[in-house]
C-alpha positions as CSV (number, residue, x, y, z in Angstrom):
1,X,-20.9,3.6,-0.9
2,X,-17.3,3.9,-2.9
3,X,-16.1,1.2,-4.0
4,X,-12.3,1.8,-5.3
5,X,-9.9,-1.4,-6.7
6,X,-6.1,-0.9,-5.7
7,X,-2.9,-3.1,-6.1
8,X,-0.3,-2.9,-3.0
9,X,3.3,-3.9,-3.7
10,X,5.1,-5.3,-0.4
11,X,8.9,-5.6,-1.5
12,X,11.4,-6.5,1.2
13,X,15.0,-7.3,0.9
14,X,17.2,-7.8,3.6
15,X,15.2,-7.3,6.9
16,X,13.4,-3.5,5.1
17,X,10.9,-3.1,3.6
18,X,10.1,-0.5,0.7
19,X,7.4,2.2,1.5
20,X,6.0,5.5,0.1
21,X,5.2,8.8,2.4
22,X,1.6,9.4,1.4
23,X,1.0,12.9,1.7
24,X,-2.7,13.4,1.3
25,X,-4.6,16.4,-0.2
26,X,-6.4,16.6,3.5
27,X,-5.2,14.9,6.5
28,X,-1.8,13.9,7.9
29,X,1.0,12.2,5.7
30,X,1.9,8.8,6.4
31,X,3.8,6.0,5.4
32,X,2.6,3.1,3.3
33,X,2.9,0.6,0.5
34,X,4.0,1.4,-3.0
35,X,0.4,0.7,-4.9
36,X,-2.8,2.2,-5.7
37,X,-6.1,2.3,-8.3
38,X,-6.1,-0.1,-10.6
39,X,-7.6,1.8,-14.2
40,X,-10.1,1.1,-16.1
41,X,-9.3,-2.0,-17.8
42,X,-6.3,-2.4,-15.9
43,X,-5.4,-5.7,-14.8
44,X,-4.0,-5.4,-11.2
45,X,-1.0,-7.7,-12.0
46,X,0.0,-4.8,-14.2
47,X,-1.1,-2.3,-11.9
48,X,1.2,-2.8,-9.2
49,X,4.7,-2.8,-11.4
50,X,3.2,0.0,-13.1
51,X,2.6,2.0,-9.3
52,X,5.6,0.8,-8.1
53,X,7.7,2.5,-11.4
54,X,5.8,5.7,-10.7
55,X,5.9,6.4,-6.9
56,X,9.6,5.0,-6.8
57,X,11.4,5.3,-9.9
58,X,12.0,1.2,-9.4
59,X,11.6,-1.3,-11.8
60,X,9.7,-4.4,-10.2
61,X,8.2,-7.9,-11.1
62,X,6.0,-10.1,-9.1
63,X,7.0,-12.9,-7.5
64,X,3.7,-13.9,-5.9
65,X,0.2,-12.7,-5.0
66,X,0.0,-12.5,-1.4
67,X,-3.5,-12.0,-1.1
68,X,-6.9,-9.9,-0.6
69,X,-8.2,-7.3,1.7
70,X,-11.4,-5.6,1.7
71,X,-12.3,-3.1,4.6
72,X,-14.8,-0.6,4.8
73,X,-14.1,2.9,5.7
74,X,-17.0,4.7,7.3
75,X,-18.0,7.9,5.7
76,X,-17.2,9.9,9.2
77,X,-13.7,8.9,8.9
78,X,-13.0,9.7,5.5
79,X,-9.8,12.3,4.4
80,X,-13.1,14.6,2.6
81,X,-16.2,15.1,4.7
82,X,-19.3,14.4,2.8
83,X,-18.5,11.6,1.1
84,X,-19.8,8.1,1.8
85,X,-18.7,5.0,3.0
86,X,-15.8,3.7,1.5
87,X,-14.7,-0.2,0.6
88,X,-11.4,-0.5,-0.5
89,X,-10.2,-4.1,-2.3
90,X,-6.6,-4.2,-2.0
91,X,-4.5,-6.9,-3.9
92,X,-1.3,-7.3,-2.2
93,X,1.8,-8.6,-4.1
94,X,5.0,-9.7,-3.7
95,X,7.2,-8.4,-5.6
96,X,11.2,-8.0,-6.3
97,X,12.9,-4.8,-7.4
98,X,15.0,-5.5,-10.4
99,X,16.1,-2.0,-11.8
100,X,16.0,1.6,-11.6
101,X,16.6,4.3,-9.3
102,X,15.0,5.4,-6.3
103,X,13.7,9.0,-6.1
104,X,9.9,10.6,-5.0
105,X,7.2,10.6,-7.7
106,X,6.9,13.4,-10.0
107,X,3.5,15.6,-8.9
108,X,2.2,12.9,-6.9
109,X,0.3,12.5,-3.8
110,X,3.4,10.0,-2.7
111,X,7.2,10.9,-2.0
112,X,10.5,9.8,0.0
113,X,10.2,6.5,-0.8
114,X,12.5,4.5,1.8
115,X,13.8,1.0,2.8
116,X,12.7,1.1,6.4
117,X,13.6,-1.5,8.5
118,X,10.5,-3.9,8.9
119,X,10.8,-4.1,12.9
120,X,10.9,-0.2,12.9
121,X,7.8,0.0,11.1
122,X,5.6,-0.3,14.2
123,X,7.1,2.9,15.5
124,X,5.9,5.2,12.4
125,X,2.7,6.7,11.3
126,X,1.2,4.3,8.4
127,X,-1.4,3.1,6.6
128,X,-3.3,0.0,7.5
129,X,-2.3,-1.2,4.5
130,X,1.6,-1.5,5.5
131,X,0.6,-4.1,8.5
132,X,-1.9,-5.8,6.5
133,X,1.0,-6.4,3.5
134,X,3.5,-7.4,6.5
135,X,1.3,-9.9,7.3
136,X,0.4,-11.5,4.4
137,X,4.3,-11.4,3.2
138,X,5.2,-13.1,7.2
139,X,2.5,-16.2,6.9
140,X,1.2,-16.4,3.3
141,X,-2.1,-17.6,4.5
142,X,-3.4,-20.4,2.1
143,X,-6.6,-18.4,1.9
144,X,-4.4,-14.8,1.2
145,X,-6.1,-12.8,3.6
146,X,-5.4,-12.1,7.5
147,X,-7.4,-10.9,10.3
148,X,-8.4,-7.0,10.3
149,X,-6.1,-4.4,11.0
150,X,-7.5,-2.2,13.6
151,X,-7.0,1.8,13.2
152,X,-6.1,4.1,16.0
153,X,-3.0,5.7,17.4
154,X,-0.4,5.5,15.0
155,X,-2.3,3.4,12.0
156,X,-4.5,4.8,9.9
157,X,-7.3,4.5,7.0
């Protein structure tokens, strides 16, 4: 099994909230939270303002974590056949944008960041991720994590 560490910003202001088009190296794009692998000695706090700076061009801080979701990915539903089962560990944050200007990451696997309005959302291709940092950013659980995001139709891994 894979195991990869990743730090999710969720930002909203007014009513929209800020997402990435993640355009994949196999598979179709979709839409979903600035955020990604935390490095090597990375602490995820630092992880997520530093994703955020490079997939939009913003300048964030965190206001809050918001919590922790792990999910396994099964190995037939992976972007690249052979590889095994995946669990991904994502550490969602809330965060406020506080400078900078919005434009696509340079040679990136994300672009055309947007402020989409939040009731919109369900009406786009995504990520899991993007319902599972709505949630946590609509009732701040006191144990940061929320039921599982099923994956079908118009949600994906």
């Amino acid at each position: 099994m894979d195991l990869r560490l990743a730090a999710y910003a969720v930002c909203i202001e007014d009513e929209r909230v800020l997402l990435v088009r993640h355009v994949p190296l196999v598979g179709e794009p979709n839409w979903s939270l600035p955020g990604g692998r935390v490095e090597h000695a990375e602490d995820p706090f630092d992880a997520v303002i530093r994703e955020v700076a490079e997939e939009t061009g913003l300048e964030a801080v965190v206001e809050r974590l918001l919590g922790v979701d792990s999910r396994v990915v099964p190995a037939a539903e992976r972007r690249l056949p052979g590889r095994p089962e995946l669990q991904n560990v994502g550490i969602f944050y809330g965060v406020r944008i506080t400078g900078g200007r919005l434009r696509s990451e340079p040679n990136g696997e994300t672009g055309n960041p947007v402020w989409a309005p939040v009731p919109g959302v369900a009406r786009v291709g995504r990520s899991s991720l993007v319902d599972i940092g709505l949630a946590l950013a609509r009732t701040v659980p006191p144990t940061g994590h929320v039921a599982p995001v099923p994956v079908g139709g118009l949600i994906r891994h």
